[in-house]
N, C-alpha and C positions, 0 to 999 in steps of 0.2 A: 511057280515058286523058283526064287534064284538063291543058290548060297556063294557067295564072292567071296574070293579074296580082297583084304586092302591092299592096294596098294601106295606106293610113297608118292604124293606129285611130285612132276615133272615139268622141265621148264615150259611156260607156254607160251606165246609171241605176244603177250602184255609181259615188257620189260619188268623184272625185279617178283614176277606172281609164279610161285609154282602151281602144279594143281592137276589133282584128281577126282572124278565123280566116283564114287562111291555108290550111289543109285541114284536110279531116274528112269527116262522115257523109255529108256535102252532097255532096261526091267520090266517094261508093259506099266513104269508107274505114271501115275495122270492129277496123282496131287499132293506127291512129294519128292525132294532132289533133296540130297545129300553130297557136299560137296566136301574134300580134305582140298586146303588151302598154305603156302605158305608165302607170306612178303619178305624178303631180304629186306634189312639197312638200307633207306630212304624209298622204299616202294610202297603205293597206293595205288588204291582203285581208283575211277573216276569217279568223279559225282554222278549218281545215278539214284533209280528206284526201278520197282517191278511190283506189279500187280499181285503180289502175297508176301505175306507175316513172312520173315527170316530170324533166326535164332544163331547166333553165333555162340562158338564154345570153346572157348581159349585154352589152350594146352601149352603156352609157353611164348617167352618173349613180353613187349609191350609195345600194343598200340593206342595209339590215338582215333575216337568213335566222332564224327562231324557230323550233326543230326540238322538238316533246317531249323531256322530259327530258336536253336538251343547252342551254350554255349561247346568246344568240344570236351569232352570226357575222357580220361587216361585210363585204361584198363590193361590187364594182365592174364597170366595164367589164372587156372581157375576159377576167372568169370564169366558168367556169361552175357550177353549182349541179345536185348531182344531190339528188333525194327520192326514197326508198323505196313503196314503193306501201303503201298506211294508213297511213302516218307522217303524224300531226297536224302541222300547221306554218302558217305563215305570212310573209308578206313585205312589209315597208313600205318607203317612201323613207325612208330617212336622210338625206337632202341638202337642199340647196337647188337644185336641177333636176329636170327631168323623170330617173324609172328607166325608162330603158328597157329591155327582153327581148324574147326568143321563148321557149314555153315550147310544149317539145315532150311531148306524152304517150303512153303505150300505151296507148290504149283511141280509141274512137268511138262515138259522142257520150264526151265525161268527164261523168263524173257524180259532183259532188263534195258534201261532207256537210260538217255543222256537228259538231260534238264529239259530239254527245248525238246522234249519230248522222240528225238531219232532214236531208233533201234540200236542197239547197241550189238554188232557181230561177233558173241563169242567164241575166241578160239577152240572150243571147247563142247563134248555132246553133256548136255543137262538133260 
């Protein structure tokens, strides 16, 4: 059993993404991450997927939700965001403020991919 502190992300070498795990592998966990997340004004993930369900949970700001073959969605605080597991997708700020989330997944470590299927190296322990 682990009891943590949160802490605030921190910049990470994906320009404009803050970012802290929260839990994961690092906790002996094997099928859930917990991520705290923030994008600055004009920052996005890339297009990507990973091999499990994610749930994002909007605490402030507004982004834009990119889902394959749907159009994109504007969301905010307050909502939450489910993704299918392999559903290509992505997430930017739409705003002028920090997006902030948690972005909770079923897997440990996640391990997520670029379209054309490459691993995708996070700076980051999941």
């Amino acid at each position: 059993m682990h009891i943590l502190m949160n802490v605030d992300p921190t910049p990470s070498a994906i320009p404009g993404i803050r970012h802290a795990t929260l839990a994961g592998s690092a906790q002996g966990l094997q099928q859930l991450s917990i991520w705290s997340q923030v994008l600055e004004p004009g920052a996005a993930t890339p297009p990507h997927r990973h091999d499990c369900d994610e749930v994002l949970l909007c605490s402030g700001g507004r982004g834009v939700f990119r889902l394959e073959g749907h159009k994109p969605r504007v969301f905010g605080a307050n909502t939450t965001v489910c993704i299918p597991r392999n559903a290509l997708h992505e997430i930017a700020n739409a705003g002028e403020v920090p997006l902030r989330f948690v972005a909770v997944f079923g897997s440990a470590p996640v391990a997520p991919q670029l379209p054309d299927g490459t691993p995708i190296d996070l700076p980051w322990s999941s």
